[in-house]
C-alpha positions in Angstrom: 77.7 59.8 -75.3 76.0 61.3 -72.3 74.1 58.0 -71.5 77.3 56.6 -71.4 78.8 59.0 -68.9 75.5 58.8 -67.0 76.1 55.1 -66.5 79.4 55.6 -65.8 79.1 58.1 -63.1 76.3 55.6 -61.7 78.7 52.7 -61.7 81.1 54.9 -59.5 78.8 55.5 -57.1 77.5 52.1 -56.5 81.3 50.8 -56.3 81.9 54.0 -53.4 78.7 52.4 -51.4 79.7 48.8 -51.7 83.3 49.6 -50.6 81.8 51.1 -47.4 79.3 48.5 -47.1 82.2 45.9 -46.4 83.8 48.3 -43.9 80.7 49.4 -42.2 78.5 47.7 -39.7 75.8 44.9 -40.3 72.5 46.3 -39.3 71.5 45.7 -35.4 75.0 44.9 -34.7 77.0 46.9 -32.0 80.2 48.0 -32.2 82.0 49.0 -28.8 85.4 51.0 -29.5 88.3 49.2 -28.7 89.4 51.4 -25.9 86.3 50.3 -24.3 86.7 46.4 -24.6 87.1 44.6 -21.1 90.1 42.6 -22.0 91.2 41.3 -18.6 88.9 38.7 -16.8 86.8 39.8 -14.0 87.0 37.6 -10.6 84.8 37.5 -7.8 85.6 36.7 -4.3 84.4 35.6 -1.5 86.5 35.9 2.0 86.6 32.2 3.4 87.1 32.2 7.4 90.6 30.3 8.3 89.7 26.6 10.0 90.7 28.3 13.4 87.7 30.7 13.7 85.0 27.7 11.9 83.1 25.3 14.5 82.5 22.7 11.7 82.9 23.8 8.2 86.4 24.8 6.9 85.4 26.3 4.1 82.5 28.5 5.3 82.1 31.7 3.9 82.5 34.7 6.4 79.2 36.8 7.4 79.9 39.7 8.4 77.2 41.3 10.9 77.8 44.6 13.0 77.3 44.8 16.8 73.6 45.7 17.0 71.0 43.7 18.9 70.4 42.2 15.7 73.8 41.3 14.6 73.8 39.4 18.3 71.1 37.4 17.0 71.6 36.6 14.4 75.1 35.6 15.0 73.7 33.0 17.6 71.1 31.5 15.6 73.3 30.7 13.0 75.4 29.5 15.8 72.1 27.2 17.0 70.4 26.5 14.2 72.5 28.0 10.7 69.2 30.0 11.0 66.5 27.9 10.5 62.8 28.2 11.9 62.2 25.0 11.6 64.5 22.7 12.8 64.3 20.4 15.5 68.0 18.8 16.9 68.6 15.4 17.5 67.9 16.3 21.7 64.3 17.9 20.7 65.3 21.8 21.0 63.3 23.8 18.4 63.6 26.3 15.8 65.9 29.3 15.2 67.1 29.5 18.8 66.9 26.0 19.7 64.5 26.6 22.4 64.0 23.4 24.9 59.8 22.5 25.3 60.5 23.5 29.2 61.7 26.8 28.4 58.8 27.6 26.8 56.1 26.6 29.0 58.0 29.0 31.3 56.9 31.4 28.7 53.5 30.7 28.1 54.2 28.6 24.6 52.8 24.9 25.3 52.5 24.2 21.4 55.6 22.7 19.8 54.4 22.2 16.9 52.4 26.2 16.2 55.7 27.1 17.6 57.7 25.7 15.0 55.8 27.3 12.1 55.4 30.7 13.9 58.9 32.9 13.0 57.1 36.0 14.3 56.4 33.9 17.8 59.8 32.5 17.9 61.8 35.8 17.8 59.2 37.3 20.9 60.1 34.5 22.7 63.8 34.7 22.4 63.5 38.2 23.0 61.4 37.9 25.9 64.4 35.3 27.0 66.8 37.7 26.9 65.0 40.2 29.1 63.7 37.2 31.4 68.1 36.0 31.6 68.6 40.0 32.2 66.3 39.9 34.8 68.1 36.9 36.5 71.6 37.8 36.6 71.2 41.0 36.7 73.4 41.8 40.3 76.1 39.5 38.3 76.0 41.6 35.0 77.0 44.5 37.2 79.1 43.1 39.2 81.3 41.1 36.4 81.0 42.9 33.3 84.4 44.8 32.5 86.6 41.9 34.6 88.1 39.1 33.0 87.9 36.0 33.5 90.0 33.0 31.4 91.5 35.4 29.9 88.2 36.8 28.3 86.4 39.9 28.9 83.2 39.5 30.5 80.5 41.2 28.4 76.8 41.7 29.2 76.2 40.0 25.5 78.5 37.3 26.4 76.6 36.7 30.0 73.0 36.5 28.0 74.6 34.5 25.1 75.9 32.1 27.5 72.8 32.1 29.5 71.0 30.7 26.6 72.9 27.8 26.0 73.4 26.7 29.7 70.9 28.3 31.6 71.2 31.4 33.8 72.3 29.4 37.5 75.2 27.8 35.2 76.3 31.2 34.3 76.4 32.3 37.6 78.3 29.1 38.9 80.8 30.0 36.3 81.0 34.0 37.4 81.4 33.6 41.4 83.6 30.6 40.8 85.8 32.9 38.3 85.4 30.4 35.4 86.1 27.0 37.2 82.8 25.6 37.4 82.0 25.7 33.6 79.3 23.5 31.5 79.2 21.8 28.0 76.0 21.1 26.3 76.2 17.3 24.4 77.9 19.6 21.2 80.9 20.6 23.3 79.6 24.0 23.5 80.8 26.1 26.7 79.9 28.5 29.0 83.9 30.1 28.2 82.6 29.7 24.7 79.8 31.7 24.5 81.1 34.7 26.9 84.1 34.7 24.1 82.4 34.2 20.8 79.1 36.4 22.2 81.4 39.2 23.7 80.7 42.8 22.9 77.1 43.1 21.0 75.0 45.9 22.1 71.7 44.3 23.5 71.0 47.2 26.0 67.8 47.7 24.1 66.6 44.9 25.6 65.4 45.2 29.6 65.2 42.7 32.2 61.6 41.7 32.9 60.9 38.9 35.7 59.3 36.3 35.1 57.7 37.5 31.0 54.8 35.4 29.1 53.6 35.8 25.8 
């Protein structure tokens, strides 16, 4: 009789474990409450610029860079080059800024090709064009920054930007002629251009040097 109810009482206890067993969780599996389920589907974004503010690609994504020197930058090498070192464009200008072989001998760089595979070279040089373009129009930077002109207002980043695609005696051509005489590079790229999509970067930490080599 006691066997029997030893058994028995065994038999209960292995029917309480199995019944739990079928409720409970399979070993190394994870159960996350249901209040904590993600049930709606995440989406990312990304902000796409409006064909009105895009030079060539509608459906650019936006990059968003402050008004530093650096922003400046590297707002205008994506502008030239989409930010590559080692391009070369189908009229020969090289690298991030699209520099032209005779602006760099002006420079001291006589070596296209070291040029091309030197990034650390290539941003001297375009900052040592900056302060060489400061140097240049500097008496027009004073004299025209604040005015407007085309409806535009004329910036000392703007002057510099458009300096560098054009050369610094078109700039001043376009300043003392109060935007009449402007210039397009073969792209359709202006002087009015650049002052407007160049406007309003701080580059003061760059100073005018005459005449700077590397």
């Amino acid at each position: 009789m006691k066997r029997w109810i030893n058994f028995l009482g065994l038999l209960a206890i292995i029917i309480v474990l199995t019944s739990f067993a079928y409720r409970g969780v399979q070993p190394g599996v994870i159960v996350i409450p249901e209040e904590l389920m993600v049930k709606d589907e995440l989406i990312a974004k990304i902000a796409y610029a409006d064909s009105s503010s895009l030079d060539s690609n509608q459906n650019a994504p936006i990059v968003f860079l402050d008004h530093s020197f650096i922003g400046f930058k590297e707002a205008l090498a994506f502008k030239e080059s989409q930010g590559d070192y080692d391009t070369v464009n189908t009229l020969g200008y090289l690298g991030k800024y699209q520099f032209g072989k005779g602006t760099l001998k002006l420079m001291g760089v006589y070596d296209p090709v070291a040029f091309l595979d030197d990034p650390e070279l290539q941003e001297t040089v375009f900052q040592m064009n900056i302060a060489r373009n400061k140097w240049i129009l500097r008496r027009d930077i004073k004299r025209f920054v604040g005015k407007k002109i085309n409806g535009v207002t004329i910036t000392e980043s703007g002057i510099v930007a458009a300096a560098h695609l054009a050369g610094a005696g078109n700039v001043k051509k376009y300043l003392r002629s109060y935007g009449q005489q402007d210039f397009s590079d073969a792209y359709g790229s202006s002087v009015a251009y650049y002052m407007r999509k160049f406007a309003g970067y701080d580059i003061s930490e760059i100073k005018p040097v005459h005449n700077p080599k590397v």
